[in-house]
N, CA, C and O atoms as a printed pandas DataFrame, in Angstrom:
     atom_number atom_name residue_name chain_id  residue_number  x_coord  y_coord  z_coord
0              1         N          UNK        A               1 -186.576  114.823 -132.396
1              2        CA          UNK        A               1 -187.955  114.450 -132.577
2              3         C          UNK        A               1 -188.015  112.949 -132.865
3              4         O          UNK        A               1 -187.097  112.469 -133.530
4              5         N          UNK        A               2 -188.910  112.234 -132.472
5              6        CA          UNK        A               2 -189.448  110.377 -132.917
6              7         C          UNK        A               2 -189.771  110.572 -133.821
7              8         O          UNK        A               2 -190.574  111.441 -134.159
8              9         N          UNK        A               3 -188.956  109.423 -134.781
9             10        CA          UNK        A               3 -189.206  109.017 -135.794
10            11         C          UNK        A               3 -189.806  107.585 -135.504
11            12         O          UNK        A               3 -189.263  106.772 -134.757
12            13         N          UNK        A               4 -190.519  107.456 -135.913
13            14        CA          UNK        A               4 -191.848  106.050 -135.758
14            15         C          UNK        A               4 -191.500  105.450 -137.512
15            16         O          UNK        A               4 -191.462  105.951 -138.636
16            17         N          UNK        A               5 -191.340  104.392 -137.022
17            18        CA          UNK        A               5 -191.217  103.075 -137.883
18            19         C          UNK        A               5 -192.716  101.759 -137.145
19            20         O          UNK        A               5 -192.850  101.110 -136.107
20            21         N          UNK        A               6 -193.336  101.909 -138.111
21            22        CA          UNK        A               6 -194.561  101.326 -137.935
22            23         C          UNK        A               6 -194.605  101.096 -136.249
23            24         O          UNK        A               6 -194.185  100.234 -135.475
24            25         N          UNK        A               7 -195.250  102.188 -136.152
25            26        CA          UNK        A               7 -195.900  102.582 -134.827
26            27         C          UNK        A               7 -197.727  102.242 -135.501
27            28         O          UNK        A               7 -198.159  102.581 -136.603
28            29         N          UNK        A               8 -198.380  101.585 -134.536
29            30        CA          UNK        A               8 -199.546  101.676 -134.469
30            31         C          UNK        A               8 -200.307  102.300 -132.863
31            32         O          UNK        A               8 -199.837  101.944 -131.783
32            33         N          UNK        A               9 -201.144  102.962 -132.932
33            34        CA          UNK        A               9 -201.317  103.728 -131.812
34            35         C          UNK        A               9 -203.200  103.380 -131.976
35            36         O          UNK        A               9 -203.889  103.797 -132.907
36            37         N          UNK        A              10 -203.792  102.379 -130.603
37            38        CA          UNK        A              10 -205.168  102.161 -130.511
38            39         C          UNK        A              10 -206.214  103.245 -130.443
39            40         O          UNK        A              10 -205.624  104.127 -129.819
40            41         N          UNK        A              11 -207.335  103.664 -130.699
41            42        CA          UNK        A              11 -207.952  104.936 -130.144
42            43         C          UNK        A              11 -207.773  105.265 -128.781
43            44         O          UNK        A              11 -207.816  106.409 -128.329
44            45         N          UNK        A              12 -207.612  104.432 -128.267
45            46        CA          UNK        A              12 -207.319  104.811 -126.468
46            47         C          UNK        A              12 -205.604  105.047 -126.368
47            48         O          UNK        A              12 -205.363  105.739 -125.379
48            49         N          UNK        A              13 -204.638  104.749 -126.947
49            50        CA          UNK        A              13 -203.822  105.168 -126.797
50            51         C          UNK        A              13 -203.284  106.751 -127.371
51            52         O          UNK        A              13 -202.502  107.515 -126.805
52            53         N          UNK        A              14 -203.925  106.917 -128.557
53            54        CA          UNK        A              14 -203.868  108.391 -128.706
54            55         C          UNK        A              14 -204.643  109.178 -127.933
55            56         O          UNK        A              14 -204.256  110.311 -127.646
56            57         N          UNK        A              15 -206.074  108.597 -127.402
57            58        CA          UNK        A              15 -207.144  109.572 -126.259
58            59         C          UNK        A              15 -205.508  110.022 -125.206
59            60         O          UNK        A              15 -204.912  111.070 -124.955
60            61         N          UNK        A              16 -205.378  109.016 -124.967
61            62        CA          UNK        A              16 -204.339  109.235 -123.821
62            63         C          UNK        A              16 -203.022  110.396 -123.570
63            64         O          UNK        A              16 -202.608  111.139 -122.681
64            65         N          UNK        A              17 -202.692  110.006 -124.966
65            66        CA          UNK        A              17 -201.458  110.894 -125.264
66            67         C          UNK        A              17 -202.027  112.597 -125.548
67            68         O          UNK        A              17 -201.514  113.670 -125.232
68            69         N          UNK        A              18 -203.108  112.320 -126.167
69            70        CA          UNK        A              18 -203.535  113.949 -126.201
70            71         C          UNK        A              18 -204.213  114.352 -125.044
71            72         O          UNK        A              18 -204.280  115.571 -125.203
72            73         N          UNK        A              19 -204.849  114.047 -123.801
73            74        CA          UNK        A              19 -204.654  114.268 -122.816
74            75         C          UNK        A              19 -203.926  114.533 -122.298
75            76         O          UNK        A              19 -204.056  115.625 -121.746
76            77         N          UNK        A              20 -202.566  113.739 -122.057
77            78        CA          UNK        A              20 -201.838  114.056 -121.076
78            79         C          UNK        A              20 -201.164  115.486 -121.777
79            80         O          UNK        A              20 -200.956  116.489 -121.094
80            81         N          UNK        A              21 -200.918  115.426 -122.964
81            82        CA          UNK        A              21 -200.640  117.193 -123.679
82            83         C          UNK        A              21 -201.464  117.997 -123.438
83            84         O          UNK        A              21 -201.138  119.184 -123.418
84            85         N          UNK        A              22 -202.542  117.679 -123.227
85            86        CA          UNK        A              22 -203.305  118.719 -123.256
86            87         C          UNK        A              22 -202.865  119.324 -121.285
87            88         O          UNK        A              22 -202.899  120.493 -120.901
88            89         N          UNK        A              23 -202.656  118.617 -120.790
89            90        CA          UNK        A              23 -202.541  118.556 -119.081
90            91         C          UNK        A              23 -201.672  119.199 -119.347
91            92         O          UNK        A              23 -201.868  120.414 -119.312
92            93         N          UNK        A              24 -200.270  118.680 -119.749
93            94        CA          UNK        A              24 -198.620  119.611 -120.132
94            95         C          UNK        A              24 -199.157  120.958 -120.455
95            96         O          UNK        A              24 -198.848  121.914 -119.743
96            97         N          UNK        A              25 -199.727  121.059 -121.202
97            98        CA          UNK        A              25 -199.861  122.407 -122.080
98            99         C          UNK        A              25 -200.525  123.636 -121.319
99           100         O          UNK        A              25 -200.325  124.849 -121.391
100          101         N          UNK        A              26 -201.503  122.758 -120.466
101          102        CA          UNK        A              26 -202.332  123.417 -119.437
102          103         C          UNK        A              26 -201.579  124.478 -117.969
103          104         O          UNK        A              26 -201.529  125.590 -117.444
104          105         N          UNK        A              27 -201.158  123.176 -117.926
105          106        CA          UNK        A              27 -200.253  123.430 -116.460
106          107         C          UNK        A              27 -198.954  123.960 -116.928
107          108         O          UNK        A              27 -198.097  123.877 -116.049
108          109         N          UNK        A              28 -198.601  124.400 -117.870
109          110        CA          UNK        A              28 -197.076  124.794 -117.866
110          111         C          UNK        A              28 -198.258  126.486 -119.027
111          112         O          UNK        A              28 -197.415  127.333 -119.324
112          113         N          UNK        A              29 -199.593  126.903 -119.518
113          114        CA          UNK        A              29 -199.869  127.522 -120.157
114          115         C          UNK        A              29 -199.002  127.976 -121.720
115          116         O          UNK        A              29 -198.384  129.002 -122.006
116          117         N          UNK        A              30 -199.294  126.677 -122.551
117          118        CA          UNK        A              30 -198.648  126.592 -123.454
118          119         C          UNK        A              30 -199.632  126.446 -124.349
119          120         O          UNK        A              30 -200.494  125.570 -124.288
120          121         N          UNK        A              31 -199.550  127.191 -125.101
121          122        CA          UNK        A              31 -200.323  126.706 -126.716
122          123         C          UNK        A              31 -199.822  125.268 -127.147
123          124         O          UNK        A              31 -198.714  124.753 -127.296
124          125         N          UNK        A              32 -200.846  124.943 -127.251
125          126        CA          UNK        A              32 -201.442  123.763 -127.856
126          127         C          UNK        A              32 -200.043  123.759 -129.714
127          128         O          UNK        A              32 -199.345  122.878 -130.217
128          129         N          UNK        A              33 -200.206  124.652 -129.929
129          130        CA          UNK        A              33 -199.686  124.857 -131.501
130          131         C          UNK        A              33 -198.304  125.037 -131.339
131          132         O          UNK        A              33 -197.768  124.511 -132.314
132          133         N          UNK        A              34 -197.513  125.491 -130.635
133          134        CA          UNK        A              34 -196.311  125.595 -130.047
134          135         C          UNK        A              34 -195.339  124.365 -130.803
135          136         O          UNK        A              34 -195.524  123.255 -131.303
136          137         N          UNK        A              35 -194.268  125.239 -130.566
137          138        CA          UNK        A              35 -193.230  124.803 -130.479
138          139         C          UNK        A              35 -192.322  123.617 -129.292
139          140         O          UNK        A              35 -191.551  122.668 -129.440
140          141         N          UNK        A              36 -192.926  124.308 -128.162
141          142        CA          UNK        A              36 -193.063  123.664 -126.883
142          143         C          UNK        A              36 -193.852  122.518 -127.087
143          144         O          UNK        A              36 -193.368  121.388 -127.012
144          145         N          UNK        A              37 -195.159  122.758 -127.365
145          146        CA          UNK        A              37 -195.872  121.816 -127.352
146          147         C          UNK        A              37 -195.611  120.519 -128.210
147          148         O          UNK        A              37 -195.860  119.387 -127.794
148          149         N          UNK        A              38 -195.024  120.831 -129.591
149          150        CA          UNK        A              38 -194.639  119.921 -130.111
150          151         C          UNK        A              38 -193.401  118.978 -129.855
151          152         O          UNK        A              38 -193.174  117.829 -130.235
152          153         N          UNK        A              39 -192.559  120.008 -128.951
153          154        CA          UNK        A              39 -191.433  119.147 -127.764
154          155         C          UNK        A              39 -192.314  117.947 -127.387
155          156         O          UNK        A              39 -192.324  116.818 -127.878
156          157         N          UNK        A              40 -193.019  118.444 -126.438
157          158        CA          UNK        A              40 -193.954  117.353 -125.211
158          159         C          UNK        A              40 -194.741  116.398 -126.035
159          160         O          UNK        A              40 -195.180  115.440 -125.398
160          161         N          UNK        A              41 -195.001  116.433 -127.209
161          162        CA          UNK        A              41 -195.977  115.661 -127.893
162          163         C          UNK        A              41 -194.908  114.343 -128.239
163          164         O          UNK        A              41 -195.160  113.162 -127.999
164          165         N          UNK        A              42 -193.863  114.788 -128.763
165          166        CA          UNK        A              42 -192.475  114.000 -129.326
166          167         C          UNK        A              42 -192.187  113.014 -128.012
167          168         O          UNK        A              42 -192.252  111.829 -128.340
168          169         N          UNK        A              43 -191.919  113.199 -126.761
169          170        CA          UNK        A              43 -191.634  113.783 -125.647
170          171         C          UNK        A              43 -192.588  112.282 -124.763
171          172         O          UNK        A              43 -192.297  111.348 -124.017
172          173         N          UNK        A              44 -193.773  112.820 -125.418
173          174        CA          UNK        A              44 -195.017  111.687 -125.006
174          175         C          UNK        A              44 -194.976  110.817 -125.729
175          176         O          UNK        A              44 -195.247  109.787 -125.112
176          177         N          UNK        A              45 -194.709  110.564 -127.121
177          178        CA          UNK        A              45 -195.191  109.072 -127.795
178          179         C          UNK        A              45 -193.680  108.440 -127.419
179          180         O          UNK        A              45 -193.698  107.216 -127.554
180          181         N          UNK        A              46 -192.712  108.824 -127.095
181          182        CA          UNK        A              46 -191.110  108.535 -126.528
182          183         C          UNK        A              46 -191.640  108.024 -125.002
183          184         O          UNK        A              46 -191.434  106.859 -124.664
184          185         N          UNK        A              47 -192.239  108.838 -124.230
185          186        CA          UNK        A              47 -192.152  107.916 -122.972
186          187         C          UNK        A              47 -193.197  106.856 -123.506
187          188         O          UNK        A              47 -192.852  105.746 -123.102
188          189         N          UNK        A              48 -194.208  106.800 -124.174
189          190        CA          UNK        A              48 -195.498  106.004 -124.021
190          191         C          UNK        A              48 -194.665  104.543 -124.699
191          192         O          UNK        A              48 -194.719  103.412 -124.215
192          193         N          UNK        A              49 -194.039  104.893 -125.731
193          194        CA          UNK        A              49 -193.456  103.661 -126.390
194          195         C          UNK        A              49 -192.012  103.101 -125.251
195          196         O          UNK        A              49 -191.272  102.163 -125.545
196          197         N          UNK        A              50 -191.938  103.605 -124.473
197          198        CA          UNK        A              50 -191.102  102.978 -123.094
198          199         C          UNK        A              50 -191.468  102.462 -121.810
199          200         O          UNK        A              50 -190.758  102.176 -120.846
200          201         N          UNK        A              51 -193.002  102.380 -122.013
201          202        CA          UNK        A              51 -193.889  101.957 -120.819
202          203         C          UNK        A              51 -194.167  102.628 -119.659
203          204         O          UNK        A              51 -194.107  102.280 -118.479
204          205         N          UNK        A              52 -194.589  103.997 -120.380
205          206        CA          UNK        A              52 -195.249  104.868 -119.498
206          207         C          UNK        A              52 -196.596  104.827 -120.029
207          208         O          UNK        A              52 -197.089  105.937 -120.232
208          209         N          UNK        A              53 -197.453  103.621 -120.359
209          210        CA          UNK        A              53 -198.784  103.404 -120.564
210          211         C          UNK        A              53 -199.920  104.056 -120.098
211          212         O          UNK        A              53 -200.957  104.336 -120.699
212          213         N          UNK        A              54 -199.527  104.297 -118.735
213          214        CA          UNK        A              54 -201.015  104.872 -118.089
214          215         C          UNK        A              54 -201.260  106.350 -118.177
215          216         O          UNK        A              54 -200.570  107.039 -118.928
216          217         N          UNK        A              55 -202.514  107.026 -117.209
217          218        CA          UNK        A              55 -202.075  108.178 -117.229
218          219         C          UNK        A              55 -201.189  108.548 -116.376
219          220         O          UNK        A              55 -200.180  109.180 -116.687
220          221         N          UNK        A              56 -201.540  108.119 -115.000
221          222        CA          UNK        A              56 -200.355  108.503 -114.085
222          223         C          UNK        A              56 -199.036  108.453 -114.448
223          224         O          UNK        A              56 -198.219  109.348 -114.229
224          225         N          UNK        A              57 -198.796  107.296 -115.062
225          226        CA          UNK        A              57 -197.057  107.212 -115.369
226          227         C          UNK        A              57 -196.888  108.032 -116.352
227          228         O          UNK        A              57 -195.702  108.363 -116.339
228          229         N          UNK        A              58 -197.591  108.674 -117.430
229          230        CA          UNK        A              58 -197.117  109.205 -118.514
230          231         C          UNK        A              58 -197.293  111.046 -118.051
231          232         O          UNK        A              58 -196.522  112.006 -118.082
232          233         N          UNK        A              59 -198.274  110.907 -117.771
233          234        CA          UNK        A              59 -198.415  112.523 -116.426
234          235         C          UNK        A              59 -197.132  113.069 -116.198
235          236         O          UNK        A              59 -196.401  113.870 -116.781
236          237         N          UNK        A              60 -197.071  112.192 -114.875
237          238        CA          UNK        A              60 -196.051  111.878 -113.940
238          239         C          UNK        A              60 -194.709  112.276 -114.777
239          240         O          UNK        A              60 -194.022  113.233 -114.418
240          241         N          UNK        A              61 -194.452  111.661 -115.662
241          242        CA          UNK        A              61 -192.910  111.861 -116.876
242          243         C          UNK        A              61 -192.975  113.073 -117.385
243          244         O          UNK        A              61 -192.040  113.850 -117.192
244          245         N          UNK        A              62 -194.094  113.454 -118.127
245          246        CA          UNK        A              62 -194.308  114.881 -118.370
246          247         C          UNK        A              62 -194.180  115.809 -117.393
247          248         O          UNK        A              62 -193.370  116.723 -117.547
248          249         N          UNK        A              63 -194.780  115.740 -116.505
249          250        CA          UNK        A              63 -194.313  116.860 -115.504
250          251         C          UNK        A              63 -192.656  117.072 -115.624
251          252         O          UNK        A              63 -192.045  118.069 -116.008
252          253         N          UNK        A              64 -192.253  116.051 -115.258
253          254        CA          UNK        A              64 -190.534  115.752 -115.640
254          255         C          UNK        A              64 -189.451  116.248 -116.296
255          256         O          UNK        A              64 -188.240  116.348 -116.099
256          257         N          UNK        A              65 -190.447  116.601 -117.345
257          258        CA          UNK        A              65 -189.700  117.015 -118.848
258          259         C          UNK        A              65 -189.115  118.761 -118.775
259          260         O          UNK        A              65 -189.428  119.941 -118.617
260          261         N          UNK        A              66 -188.182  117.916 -118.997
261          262        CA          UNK        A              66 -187.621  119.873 -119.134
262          263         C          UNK        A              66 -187.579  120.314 -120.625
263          264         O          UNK        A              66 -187.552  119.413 -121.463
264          265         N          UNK        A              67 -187.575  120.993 -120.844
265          266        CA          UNK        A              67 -188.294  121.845 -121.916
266          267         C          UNK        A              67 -187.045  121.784 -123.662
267          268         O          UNK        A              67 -185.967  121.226 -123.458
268          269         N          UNK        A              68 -187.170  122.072 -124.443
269          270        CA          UNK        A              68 -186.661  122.403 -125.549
270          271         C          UNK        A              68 -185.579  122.943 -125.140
271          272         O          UNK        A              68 -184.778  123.410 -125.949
């Protein structure tokens, strides 16, 4: 799991990240509350803090992700 050392995250950058979970969660039919889900969430602020900024690129990585 990311451990964040002064991470600051803009309102549009968290809109983003919980979107694109919410997309993961959707398309793979995962609870939101999961275990899984909390993979992909970890998963997402890890690609986002590696310059997967957008949605497409951060999408795109998620789809990617193989699972727990």
């Amino acid at each position: 799991m990311s451990f964040l050392i002064n991470a600051a995250f803009s309102p549009d950058d968290v809109d983003l990240l919980r979107g694109a979970l919410n997309s993961w969660c959707r398309e793979r039919r995962v609870d939101i509350n999961s275990s899984e889900a909390q993979f992909a969430a970890s998963a997402a602020i890890d690609l986002f803090q590696s310059g997967h900024t957008t949605d497409e690129k951060l999408n795109h990585a998620l789809r990617e992700l193989k699972g727990p």
